[in-house]
N, C-alpha and C positions, 0 to 999 in steps of 0.2 A: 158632138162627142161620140156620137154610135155610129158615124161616117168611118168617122177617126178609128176608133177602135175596130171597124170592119176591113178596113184595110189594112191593119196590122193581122187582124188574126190572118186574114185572107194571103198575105205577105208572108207569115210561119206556116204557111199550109202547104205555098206555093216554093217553098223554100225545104220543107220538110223531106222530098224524094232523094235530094241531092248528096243528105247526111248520110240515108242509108243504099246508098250506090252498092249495087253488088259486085263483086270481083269478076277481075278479068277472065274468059275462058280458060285460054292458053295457060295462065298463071297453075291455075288449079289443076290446069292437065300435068304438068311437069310435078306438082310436091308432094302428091302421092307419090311415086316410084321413088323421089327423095327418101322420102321418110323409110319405104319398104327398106331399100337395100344400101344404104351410105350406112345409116346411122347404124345399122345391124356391125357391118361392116369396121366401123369403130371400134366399137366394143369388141367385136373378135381381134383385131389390131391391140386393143391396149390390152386385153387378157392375154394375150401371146407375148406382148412384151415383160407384161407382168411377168408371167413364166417363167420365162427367159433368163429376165432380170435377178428374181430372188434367188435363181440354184446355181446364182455364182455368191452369194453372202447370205450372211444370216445374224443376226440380232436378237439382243434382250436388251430388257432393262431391268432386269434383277442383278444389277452390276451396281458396287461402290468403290468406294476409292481406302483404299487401305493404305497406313505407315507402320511401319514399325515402330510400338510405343513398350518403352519397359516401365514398370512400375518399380522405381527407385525403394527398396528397404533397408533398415540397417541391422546390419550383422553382430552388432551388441545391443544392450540394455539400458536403456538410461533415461534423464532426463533432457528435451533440450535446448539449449540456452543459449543458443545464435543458430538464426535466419539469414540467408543471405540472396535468395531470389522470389519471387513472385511471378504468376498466371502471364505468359507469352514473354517471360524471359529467355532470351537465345544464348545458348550455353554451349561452350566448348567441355570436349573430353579432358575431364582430372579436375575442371575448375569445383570450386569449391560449394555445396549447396547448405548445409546446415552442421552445425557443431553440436557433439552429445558434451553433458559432464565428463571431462577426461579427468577428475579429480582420483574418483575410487579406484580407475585404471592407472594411474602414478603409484597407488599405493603400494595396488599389487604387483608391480613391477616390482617396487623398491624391496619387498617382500622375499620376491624368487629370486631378485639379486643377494640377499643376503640368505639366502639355501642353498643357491651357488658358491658362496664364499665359504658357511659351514663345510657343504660336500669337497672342495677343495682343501679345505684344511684336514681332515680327518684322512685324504687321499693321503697326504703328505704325514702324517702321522703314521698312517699305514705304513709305508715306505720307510721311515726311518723305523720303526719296528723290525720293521724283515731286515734292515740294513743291521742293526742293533745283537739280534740271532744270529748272523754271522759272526759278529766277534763273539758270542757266546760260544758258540762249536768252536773254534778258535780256542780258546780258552779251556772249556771242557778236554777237549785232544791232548791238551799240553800235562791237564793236571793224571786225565787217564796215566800219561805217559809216567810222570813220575810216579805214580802210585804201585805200575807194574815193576818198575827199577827199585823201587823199595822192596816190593814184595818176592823179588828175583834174591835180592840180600839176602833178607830173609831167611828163603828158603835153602841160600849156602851156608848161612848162618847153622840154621836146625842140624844138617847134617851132618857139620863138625861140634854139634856139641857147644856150641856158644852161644844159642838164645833158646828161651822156651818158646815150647808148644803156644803160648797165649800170645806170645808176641808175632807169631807167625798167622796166627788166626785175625789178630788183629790188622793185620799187612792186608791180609785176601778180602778182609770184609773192605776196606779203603778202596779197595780197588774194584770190587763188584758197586758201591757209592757211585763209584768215579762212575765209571761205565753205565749207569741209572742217568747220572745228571747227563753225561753227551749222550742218549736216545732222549730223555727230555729237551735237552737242546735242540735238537735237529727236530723232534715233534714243533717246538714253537717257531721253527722256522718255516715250516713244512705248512703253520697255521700262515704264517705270515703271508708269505706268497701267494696263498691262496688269493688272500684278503685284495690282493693285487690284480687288476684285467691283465692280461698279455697287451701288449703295445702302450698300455698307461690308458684304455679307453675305460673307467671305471663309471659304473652303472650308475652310483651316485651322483657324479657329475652332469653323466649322459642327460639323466632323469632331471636334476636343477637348471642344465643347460635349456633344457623344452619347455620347461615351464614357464623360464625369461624370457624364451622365444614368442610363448604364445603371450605372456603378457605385455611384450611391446608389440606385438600384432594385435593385440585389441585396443590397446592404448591407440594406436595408427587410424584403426575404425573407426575413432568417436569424429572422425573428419570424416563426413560424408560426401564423395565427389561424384562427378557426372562422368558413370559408363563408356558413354560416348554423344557426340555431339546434336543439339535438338533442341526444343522447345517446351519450354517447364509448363505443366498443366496439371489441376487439383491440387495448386499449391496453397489454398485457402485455408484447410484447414491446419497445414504446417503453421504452430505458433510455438511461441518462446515459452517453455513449462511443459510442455505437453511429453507425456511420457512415451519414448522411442521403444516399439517391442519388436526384436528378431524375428524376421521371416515377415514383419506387417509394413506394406506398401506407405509409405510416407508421402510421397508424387509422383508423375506421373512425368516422365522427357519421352518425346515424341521427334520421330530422327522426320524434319521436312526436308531434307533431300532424299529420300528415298520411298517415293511415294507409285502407288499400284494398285491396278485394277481388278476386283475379282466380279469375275461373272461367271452367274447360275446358266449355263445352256442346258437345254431339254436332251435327254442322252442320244434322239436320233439326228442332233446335229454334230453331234462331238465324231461323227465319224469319219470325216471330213477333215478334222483338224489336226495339225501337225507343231509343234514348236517353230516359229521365227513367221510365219504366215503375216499376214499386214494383216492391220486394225483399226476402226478409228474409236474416238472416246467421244462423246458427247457427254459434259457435266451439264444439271439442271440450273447450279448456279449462274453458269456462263451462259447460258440461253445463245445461239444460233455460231456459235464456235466449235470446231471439231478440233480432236490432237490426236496427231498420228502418234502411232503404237503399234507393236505386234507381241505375238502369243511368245512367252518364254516359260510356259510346260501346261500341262494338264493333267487335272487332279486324279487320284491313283483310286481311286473311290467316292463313289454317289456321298451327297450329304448326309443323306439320312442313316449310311453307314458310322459315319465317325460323330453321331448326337449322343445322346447322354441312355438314351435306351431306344436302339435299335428296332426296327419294327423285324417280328418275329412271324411268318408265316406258315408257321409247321401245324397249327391247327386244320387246316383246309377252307378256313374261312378268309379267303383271297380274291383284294381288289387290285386289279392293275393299276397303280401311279404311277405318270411320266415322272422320272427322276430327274433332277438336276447335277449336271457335273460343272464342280468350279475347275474355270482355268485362271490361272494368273494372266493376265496382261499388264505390260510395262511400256511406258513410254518412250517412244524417240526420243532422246536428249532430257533437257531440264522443261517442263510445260513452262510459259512467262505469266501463267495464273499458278497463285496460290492452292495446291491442294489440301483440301482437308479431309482428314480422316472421316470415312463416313459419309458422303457427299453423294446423292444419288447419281447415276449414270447409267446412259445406253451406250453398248458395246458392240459394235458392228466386225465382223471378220473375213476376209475376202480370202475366195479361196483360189485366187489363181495369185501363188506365193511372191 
């Protein structure tokens, strides 16, 4: 056994120079200068391509996907009492999305229609009035007339001695009457006409006419429709009962064909950028897809401009921030992915147009 085992260790002993062989001369003469001057050499090659490369594009990812979304409200008051779409319904322009009570708006319709019919009749009553004072003057004229030919006798009468004094007195008073009632006459005519618009547009009407106008144009509102064409969103809490208030967003239609990219670039790239430039889009969702796009304007002020309060640096306590300018980007054609609102993205823009 200690034979045995004397020849093994003797055999790892004799065997042990051959693991650690050391390297060839030659080899080692050559990978130092390798290393000095190739690998340097690299790296100044891809730093110069680097260069090169970036100041023809430039990039962020403080880019999302925006659509144009209006918040549906209703232009009257009410309660309401049919639904007719739900959350990623696709809706055409005019179609119909929810119904208010058109109950109270029937009323008041039927209301101004019969204030229009009042102010029409009283129109027409006016009119035959002034019509009416014409034959009064008429009338009045005729009787002046006689009263004067009376009182013309009369007064041939006096002078030969065949009537009294009282009877002639009596003549003249007839006929200053007469003459009272036709300036009364022509006064009520003079009201008449007034009472009347030139061309028949009388104010009353005008005024009953607007009122039916505006009460079948709210009666028309309690049918809420789609602005224009999109996809229904925050339609959850639209339910049947629920009170409809003017001017308060009901849902939400979101136009998916008209979808765009806004990116933040740091101001000393925007100098560079001109409308119609080529772009590309990279969404997060779609991981290793690009869509071509180019710039179609650039925003007219830093962000920080148009936020809700300005930063104000007239005290002298001033830090320089690189500002961001949004530009719009818009895609080539229709993308064949889905955009959604909101969707992160890098924005790449090349500057040889």
């Amino acid at each position: 056994m200690n034979k045995m085992s004397t020849e093994r260790l003797t055999g790892q002993k004799a065997e042990a120079p051959e693991l650690d062989e050391a390297p060839r001369p030659g080899l080692k003469r050559y990978l130092r200068p390798l290393m000095l001057f190739v690998v340097p050499a690299l790296i100044v090659i891809g730093l110069g391509y680097y260069w090169l490369a970036s100041g023809g594009s430039v990039s962020t990812d403080d880019a999302q996907v925006k659509q144009d979304i209006v918040s549906v409200s209703p232009q009257v008051n009410g309660q309401v009492v049919e639904v007719l779409v739900r959350n990623g319904a696709q809706v055409k322009r005019g179609q119909l999305l929810f119904r208010i009570d058109p109950q109270p708006y029937r009323v008041a319709l039927e209301q101004a229609e019969a204030q229009l019919a009042t102010a029409r009749l009283q129109t027409s009553q006016l009119k035959t009035q002034a019509a009416g004072t014409g034959a009064d003057i008429i009338g009045e004229q005729a009787n002046l007339s006689i009263k004067r030919n009376a009182l013309g006798r009369q007064a041939a009468l006096l002078k030969k001695g065949f009537t009294t004094r009282a009877d002639y007195e009596d003549a003249l008073n007839e006929v200053r009457t007469a003459e009272q009632d036709l300036a009364d006459a022509h006064a009520r005519s003079a009201n008449a006409s007034a009472a009347i618009a030139p061309g028949g547009n009388q104010p009353q009407i005008a005024q009953a006419q607007a009122a039916v106008d505006k009460a079948r144009l709210d009666l028309s509102r309690t049918d809420v429709r789609a602005p224009m064409d999109g996809v229904i969103e925050n339609a959850d809490n639209l339910q049947v009962g629920q009170m409809a208030v003017t001017g308060v967003g009901m849902v939400s239609l979101v136009h998916s064909m008209n979808a765009w990219v806004e990116a933040n670039f740091k101001e000393k790239d925007v100098g560079k950028m001109v409308p119609g430039q080529r772009a590309t889009i990279k969404v997060d969702a779609y991981s290793g897809e690009k869509f071509a796009a180019h710039i179609q304007s650039i925003g007219a002020g830093t962000g920080s401009e148009f936020s809700l309060l300005p930063a104000q640096n007239a005290n002298g306590n001033w830090v320089k921030v690189v500002q961001r300018v949004p530009v719009r980007i818009v895609f080539d054609g229709h993308p064949d992915k889905a955009m959604i609102a909101g969707l992160s993205t890098t924005a790449t823009v090349y500057f040889d147009k």
